[in-house]
C-alpha positions in Angstrom: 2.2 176.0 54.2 2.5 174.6 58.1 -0.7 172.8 57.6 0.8 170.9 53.9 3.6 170.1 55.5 2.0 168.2 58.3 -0.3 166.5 55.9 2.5 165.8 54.2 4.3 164.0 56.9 1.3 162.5 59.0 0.3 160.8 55.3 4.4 159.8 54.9 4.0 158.3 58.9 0.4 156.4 57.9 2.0 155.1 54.4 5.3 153.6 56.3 3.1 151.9 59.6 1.1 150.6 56.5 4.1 149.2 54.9 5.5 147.8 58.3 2.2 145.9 59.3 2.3 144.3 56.0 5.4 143.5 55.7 4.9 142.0 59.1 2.2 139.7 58.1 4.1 138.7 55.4 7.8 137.9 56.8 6.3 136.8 60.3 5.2 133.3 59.8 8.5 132.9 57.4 10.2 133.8 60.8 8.4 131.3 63.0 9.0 128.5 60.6 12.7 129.1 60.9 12.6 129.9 64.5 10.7 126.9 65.5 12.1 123.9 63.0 15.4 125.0 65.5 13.6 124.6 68.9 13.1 121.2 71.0 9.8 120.1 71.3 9.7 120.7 74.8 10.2 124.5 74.7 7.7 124.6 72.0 5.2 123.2 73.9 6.0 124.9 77.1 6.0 128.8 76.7 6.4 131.0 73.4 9.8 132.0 72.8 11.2 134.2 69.6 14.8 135.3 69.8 17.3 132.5 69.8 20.1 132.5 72.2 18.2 134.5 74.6 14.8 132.7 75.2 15.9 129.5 74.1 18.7 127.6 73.2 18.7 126.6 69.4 18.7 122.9 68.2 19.6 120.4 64.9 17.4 117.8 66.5 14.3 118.5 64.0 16.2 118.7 60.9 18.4 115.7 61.7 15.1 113.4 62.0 14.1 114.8 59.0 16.8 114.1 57.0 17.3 110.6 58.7 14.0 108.9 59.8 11.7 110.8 57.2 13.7 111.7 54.5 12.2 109.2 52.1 8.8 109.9 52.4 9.5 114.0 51.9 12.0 113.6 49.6 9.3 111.4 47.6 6.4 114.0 48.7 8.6 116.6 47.1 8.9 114.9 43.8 5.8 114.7 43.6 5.1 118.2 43.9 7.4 119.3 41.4 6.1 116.4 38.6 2.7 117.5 39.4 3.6 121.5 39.6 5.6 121.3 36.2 2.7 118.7 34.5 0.1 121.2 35.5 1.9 123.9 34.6 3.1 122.9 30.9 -0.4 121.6 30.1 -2.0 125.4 31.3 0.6 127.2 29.4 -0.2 125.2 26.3 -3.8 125.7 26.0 -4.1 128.6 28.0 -1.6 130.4 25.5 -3.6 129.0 22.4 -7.2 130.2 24.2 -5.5 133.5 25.0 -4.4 133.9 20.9 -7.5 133.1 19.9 -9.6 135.5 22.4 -7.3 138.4 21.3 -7.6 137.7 17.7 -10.7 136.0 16.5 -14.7 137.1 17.2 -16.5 134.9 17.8 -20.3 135.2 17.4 -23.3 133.4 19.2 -21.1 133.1 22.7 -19.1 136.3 22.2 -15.3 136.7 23.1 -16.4 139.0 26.2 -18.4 135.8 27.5 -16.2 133.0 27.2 -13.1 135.4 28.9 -15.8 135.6 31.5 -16.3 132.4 31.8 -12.6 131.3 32.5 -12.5 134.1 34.7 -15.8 132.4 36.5 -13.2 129.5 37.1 -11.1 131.1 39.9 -14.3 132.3 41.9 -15.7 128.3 41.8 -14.9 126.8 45.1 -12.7 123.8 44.4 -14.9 121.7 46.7 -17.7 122.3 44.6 -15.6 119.7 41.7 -14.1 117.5 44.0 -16.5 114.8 44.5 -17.1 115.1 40.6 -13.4 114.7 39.7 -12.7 112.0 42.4 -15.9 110.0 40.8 -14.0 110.7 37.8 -10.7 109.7 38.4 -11.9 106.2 39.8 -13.6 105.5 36.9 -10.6 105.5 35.0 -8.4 104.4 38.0 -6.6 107.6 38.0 -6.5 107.9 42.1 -4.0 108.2 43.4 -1.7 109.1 40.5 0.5 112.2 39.7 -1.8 112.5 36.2 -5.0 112.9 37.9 -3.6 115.8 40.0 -2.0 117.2 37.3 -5.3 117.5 35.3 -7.3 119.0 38.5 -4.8 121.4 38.7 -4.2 122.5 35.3 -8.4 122.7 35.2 -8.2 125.6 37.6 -4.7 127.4 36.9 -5.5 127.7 33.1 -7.8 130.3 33.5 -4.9 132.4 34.7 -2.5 132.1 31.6 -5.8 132.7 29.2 -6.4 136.2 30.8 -2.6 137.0 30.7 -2.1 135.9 27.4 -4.9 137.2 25.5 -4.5 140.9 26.9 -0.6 140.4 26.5 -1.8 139.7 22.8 -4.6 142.4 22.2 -1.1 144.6 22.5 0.9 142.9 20.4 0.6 144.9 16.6 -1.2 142.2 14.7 0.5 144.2 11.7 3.8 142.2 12.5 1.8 139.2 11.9 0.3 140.5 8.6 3.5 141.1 7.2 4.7 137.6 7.6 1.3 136.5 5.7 2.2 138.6 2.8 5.4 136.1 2.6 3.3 133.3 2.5 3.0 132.4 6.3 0.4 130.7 8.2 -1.6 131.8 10.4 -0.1 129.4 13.1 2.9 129.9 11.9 2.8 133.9 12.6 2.0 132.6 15.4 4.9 130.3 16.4 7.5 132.5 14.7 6.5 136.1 15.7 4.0 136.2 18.3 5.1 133.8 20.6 8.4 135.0 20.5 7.5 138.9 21.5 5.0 137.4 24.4 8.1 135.3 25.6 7.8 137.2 29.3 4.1 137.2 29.8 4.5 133.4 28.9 7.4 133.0 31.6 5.0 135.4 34.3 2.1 133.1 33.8 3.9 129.5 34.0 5.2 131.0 37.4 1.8 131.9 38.7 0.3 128.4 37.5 3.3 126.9 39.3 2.7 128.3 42.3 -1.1 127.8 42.8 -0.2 124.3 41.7 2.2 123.7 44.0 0.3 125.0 47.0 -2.8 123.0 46.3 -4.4 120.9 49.1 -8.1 120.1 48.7 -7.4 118.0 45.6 -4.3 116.8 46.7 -5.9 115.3 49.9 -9.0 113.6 48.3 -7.3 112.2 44.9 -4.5 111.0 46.9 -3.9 108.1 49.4 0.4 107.5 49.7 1.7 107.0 46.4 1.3 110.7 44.8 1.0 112.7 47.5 2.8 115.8 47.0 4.4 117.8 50.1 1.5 119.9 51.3 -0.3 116.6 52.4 3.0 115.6 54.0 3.1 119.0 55.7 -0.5 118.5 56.8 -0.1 115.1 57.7 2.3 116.0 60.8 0.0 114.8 64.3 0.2 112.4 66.5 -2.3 111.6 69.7 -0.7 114.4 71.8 -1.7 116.9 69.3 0.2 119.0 66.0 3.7 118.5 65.7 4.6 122.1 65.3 8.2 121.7 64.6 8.1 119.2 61.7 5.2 121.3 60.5 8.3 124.1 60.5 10.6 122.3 58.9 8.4 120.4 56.2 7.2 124.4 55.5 10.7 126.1 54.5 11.4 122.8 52.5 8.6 123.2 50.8 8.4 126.9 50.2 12.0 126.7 48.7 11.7 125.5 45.0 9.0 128.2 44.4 10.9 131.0 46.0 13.6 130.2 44.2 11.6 129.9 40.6 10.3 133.6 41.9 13.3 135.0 42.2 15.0 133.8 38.5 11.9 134.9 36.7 11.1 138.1 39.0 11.8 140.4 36.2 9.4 138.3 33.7 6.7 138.2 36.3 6.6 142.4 36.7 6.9 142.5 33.3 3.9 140.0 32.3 2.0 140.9 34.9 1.9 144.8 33.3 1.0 143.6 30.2 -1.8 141.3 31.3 -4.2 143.5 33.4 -7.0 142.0 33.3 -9.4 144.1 31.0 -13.1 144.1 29.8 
């Protein structure tokens, strides 16, 4: 009994310093972003300093230039990102949802369903910079650079995969008896679709347009190569912060919790929808 009861608790004490380290390397560089976009550059630069008040003497400075001398150019960086993020995201949904309902409830035969689920999966392990010289090529062919459309199609290219695995297992659940009942009435096949499975699949729908707004929003590699001023979105802006003397860690702060804020706050609305989606779309065989 002694020796299951300190198995018991030395497995409780491993699980919890688990939990702690994680959630350290989670919340910690949330925490120097907000500690640093307060600090002068000079105590940045001079010694490393975490608790405000005590090792240093918190500041506006940062946030006031950002909001004065460089507003414009994030506030247009920022636009960008959520044009780009939304276009993306829309056109992924839309076909990714449509490629999902008809993995889940067609066979097809010569290149079976298992292989072309396979293939989109193949999608998310192909390095980006593998296609970029391809799709910049591409886009200046049909004088796309720098414009919020050729991003928007890069990044739809790569997120799509993720709302055709959702949606097809989310509709390999659904009953398809539903559907047959509405082609009894005289119903369409599309519109079964439209008017009862769509509908039910509402929450794996909402889950994956978060997901393919969030990987579109953080993009970079594309972002940097299709892009020269015009449609940069704001991780080039965040990137974008040196000078000769080196980084300048506390716009790089500030530009970081500006950025990380539309997301976080799309998260949190649609939390419940992303649990919910993401349980019905494990990824399956």
């Amino acid at each position: 009994m002694k020796r299951h009861r300190l198995g018991r608790t030395l497995k409780n004490i491993l699980l919890w310093a688990v939990i702690i380290v994680a959630t350290t390397w989670v919340v910690f560089p949330f925490y120097w972003a907000i500690v640093t976009s307060f600090k002068e550059p000079s105590v940045i630069l001079s010694k490393p300093s975490l608790v405000p008040f005590l090792q240093f003497k918190p500041t506006l400075i940062n946030w006031q230039l950002e909001f004065t001398n460089r507003w414009p150019e994030i506030s247009r960086a920022l636009v960008n990102s959520v044009v780009i993020a939304l276009g993306a995201t829309l056109v992924a949904i839309t076909f990714g949802t449509l490629a999902g309902y008809g993995l889940a409830r067609f066979r097809f035969y010569g290149w079976q369903n298992k292989d072309i689920t396979l293939w989109f999966l193949s999608q998310r392990f192909l390095p980006p910079m593998v296609t970029v010289i391809p799709f910049f090529l591409v886009m200046q062919v049909f004088k796309l650079l720098d414009t919020r459309l050729a991003l928007i199609m890069a990044n739809a290219t790569f997120t799509m995969p993720f709302a055709v695995l959702i949606m097809r297992d989310v509709f390999k659940e659904l009953p398809i008896e539903m559907e047959e009942s509405a082609w009894v009435d005289g119903a369409s096949r599309f519109q079964s679709f439209l008017r009862i499975a769509l509908p039910l699949s509402a929450p794996a729908v909402a889950a994956a347009a978060v997901i393919c707004f969030a990987f579109s929003w953080n993009e970079f590699i594309f972002a940097l190569i299709l892009t020269l001023k015009n449609a940069q979105p704001i991780t080039v802006i965040i990137a974008g912060v040196s000078h000769t003397q080196g980084v300048q860690f506390w716009f790089v702060a500030t530009r970081l919790l500006l950025a990380i804020l539309p997301p976080t706050l799309l998260a949190l609305t649609a939390q419940r929808y992303i649990v919910r989606g993401l349980t019905f779309g494990a990824v399956k065989g």
